[in-house]
C-alpha positions as CSV (number, residue, x, y, z in Angstrom):
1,X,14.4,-4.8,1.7
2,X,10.5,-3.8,2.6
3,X,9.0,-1.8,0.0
4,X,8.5,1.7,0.9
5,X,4.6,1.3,0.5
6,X,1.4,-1.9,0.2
7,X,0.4,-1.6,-2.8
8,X,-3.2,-2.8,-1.4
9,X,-3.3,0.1,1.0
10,X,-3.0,2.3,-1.8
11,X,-5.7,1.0,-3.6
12,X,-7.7,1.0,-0.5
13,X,-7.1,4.3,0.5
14,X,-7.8,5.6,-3.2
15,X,-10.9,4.1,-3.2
16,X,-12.0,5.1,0.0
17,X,-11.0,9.0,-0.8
18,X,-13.0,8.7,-4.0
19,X,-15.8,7.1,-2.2
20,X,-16.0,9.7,0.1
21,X,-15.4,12.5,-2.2
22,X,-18.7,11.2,-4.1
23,X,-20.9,10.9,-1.4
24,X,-19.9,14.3,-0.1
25,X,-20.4,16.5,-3.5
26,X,-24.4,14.5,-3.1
27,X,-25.1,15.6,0.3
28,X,-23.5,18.8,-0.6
29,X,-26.0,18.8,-3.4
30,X,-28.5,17.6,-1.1
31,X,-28.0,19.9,1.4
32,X,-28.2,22.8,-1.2
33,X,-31.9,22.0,-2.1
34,X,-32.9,21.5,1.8
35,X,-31.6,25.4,2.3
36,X,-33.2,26.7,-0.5
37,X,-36.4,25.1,0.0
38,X,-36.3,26.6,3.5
39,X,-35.3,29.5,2.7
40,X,-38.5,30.1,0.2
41,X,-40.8,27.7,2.7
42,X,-41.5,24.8,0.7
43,X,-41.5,21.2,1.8
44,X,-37.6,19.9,1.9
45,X,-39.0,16.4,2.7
46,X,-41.6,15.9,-0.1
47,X,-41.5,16.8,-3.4
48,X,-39.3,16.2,-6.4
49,X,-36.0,19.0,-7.7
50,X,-37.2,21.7,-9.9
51,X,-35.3,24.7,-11.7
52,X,-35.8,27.1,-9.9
53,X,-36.4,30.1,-12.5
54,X,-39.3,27.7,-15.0
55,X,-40.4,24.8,-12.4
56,X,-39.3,22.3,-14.6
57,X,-38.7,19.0,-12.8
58,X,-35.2,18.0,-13.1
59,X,-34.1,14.8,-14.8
60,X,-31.8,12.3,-12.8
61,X,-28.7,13.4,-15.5
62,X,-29.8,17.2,-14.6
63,X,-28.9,16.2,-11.0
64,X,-25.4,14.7,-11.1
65,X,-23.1,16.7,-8.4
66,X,-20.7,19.0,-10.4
67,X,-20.9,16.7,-13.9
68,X,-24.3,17.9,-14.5
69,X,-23.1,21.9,-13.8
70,X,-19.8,21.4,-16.5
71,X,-22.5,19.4,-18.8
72,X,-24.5,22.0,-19.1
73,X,-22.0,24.7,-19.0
74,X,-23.1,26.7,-16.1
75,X,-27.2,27.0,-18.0
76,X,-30.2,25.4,-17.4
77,X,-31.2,22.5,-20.1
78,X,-35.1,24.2,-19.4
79,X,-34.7,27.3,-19.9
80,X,-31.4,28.1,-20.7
81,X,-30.8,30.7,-17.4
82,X,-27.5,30.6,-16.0
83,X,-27.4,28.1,-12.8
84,X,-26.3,29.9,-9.9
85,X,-22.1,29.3,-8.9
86,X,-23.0,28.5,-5.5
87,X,-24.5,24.7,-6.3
88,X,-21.4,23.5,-7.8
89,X,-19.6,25.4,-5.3
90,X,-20.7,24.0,-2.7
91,X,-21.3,20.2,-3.6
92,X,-17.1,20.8,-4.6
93,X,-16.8,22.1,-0.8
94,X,-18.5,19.6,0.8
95,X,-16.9,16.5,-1.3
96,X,-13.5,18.4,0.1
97,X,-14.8,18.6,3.3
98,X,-15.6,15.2,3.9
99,X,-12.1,14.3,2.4
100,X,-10.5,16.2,4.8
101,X,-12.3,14.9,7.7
102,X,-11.7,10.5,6.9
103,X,-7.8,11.8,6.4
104,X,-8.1,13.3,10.0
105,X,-10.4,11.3,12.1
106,X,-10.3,8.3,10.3
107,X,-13.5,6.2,9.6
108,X,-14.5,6.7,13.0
109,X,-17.8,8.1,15.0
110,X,-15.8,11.6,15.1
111,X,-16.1,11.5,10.9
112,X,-19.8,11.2,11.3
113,X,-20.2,13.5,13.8
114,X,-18.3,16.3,12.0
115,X,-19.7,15.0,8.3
116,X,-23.2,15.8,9.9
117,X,-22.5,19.1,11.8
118,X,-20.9,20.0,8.6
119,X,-24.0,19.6,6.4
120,X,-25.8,21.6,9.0
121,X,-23.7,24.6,9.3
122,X,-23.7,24.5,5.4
123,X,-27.6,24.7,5.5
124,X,-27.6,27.3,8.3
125,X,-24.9,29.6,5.9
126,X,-26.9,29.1,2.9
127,X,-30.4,29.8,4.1
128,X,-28.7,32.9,6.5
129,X,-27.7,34.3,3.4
130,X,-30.5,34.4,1.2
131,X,-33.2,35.5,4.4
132,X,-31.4,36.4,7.2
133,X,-32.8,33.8,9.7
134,X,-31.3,31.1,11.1
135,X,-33.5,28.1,11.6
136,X,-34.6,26.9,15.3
137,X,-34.7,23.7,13.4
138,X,-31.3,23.5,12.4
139,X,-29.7,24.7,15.8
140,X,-32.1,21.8,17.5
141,X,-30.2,19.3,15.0
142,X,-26.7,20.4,15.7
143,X,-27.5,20.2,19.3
144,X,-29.1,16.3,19.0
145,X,-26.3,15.5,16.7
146,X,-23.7,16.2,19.6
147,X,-26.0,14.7,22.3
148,X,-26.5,11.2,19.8
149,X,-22.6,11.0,18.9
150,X,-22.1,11.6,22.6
151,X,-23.9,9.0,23.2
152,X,-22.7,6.4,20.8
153,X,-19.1,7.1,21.9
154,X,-19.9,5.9,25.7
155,X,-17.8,6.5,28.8
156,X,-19.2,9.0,30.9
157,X,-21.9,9.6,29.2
158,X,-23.5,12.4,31.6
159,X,-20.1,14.4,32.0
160,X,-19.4,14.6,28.6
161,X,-22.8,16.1,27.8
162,X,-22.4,18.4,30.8
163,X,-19.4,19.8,29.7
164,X,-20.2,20.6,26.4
165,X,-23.2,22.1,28.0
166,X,-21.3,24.4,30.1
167,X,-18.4,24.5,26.9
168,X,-21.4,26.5,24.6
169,X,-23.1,28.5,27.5
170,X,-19.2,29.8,28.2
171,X,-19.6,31.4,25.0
172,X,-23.0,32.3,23.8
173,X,-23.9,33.7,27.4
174,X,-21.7,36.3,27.8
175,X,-22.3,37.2,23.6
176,X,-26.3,37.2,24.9
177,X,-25.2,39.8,27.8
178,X,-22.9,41.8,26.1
179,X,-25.7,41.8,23.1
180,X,-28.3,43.1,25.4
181,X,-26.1,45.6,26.7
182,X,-25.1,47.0,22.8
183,X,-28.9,46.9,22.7
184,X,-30.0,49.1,24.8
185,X,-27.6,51.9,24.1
186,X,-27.4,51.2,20.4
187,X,-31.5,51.3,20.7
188,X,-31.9,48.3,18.1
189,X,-30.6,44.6,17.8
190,X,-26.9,44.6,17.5
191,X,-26.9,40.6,17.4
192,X,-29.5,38.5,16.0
193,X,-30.4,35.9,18.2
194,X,-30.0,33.0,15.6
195,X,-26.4,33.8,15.7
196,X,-25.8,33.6,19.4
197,X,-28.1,30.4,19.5
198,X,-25.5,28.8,16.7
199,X,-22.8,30.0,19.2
200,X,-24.4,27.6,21.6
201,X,-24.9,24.9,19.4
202,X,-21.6,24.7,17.9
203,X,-19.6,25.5,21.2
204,X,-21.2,22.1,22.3
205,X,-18.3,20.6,20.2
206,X,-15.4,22.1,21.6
207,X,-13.4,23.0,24.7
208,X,-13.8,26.8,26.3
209,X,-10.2,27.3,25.5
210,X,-11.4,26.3,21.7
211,X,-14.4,28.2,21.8
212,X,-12.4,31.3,22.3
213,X,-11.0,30.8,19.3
214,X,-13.9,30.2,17.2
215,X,-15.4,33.8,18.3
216,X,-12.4,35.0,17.1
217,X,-12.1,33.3,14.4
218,X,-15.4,34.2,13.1
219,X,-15.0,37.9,14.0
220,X,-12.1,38.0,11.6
221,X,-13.8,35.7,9.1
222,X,-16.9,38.3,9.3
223,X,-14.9,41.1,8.5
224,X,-13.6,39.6,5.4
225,X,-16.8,38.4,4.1
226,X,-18.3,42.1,4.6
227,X,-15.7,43.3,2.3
228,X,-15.5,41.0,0.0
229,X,-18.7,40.7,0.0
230,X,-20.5,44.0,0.4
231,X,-23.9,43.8,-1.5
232,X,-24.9,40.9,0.7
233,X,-27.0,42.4,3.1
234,X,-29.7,41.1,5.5
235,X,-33.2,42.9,5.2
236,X,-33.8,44.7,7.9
237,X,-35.2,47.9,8.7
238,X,-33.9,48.6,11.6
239,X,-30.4,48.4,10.7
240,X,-30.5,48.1,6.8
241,X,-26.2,47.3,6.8
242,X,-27.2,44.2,8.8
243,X,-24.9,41.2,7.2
244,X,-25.7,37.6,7.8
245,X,-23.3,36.7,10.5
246,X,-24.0,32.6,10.6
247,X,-21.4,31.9,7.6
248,X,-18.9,33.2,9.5
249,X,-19.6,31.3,12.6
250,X,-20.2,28.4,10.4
251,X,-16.7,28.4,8.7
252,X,-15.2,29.4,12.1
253,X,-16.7,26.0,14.1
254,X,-15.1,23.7,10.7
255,X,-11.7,25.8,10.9
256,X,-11.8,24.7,14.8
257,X,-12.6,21.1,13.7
258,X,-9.5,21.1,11.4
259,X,-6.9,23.0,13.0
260,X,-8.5,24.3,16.5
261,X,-6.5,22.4,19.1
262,X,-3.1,22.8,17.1
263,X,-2.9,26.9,16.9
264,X,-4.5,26.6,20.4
265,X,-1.3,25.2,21.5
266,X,0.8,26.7,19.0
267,X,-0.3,30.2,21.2
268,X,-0.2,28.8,24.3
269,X,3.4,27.8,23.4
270,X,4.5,31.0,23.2
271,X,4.4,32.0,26.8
């Protein structure tokens, strides 16, 4: 009789989904201090972690993804201010992220390339909530992340690269056109153009049939984060019930990663 599972392979896989779990709540946690120190212009390369209400220079055991948070209960060993929900938050997102990505792809160069697009988008939601802007920076990484992974893979090298080319332009062009037009009747900005760069950037990773999808998707998801959300607004004024729209675009491009193709054909199968 063969046993109904290896024993090894368990182990293996345990470790490896523990592994990965860690390594994602620290980039999650690294990630988080990247997009604040964007978002109030100080150097995210140099420079130790400080609390950010006191300065104080935070101790390796202050740093700990998620342990350090529950340690402390939710306060800052300096000086005692509450720590913000959003760091453990998001370090438990990304560990669940990454989780989710080695039980789908595998440990393959798709993992990477997803891990990495989805630290991006995570640093583009954060710093487009707290300012409003979405970095040139970040979009220029997403887009050389998909050209390097491109790469790497091999096989038509050129083609590949063309057609997510022409897969992001499918989108964010007619959103720039129809933008303009809503401009110039509505007589001020009706899209940013961070957002319909980050259209581009992400629709580089999917098919046009996909992409359709994920401007969907992130219309709904936009609608839900206004209400649920309603005192997050961008500071503008020009149109002071502006709400930052790159979360939404964000979460829509990782929902696509996960489960894009399937309801694609789950639809499709219905005519």
């Amino acid at each position: 009789m063969l046993p109904l599972f290896n024993l090894q392979d368990t182990y293996i896989l345990a470790y490896m989904i523990i592994l990965t779990f860690v390594v994602g709540s620290i980039m999650g946690s690294f990630i988080n201090c990247v997009a604040w120190r964007i978002a109030h212009g100080e150097d995210f390369i140099r420079g130790r972690s400080h609390c950010p209400v006191c300065g104080h220079t935070l101790t390796p055991l202050e740093l700990i993804p998620i342990v350090s948070y529950l340690m402390q209960k939710g306060k800052s060993r300096c000086c005692k201010e509450r720590i913000s929900m959003r760091y453990p938050a998001t370090e438990l997102l990304t560990a669940l992220v990454f989780v989710a990505l080695v039980w789908k792809f595998g440990l393959s160069l798709d993992t990477l390339m997803f891990m990495v697009l989805g630290l991006i988008l995570l640093a583009i939601a954060l710093v487009d909530l707290e300012t409003g802007i979405i970095p040139d920076g970040l979009i220029i990484a997403g887009i050389l992340n998909f050209v390097l992974f491109t790469c790497l893979k091999g096989d038509i090298i050129f083609l590949k690269l063309l057609k997510g080319a022409l897969a992001g332009l499918a989108i964010s062009a007619p959103i720039l056109i129809l933008s303009l037009v809503m401009d110039h009747f509505l007589h001020k900005e009706s899209m940013g153009g961070g957002d319909i760069k980050l259209y581009f950037m992400v629709g580089l990773y999917f098919s046009i049939q996909v992409n359709v999808l994920l401007v969907l998707l992130s219309c709904v998801f936009g609608i839900l984060f206004t209400l649920i959300f309603q005192n997050i607004r961008v500071e503008d004024e020009e149109n002071p019930m502006a709400f930052p729209f790159g979360p939404s675009i964000a979460m829509a491009a990782m929902t696509c990663v996960f489960v894009g193709q399937p309801i694609l054909q789950f639809y499709l199968g219905l005519f």
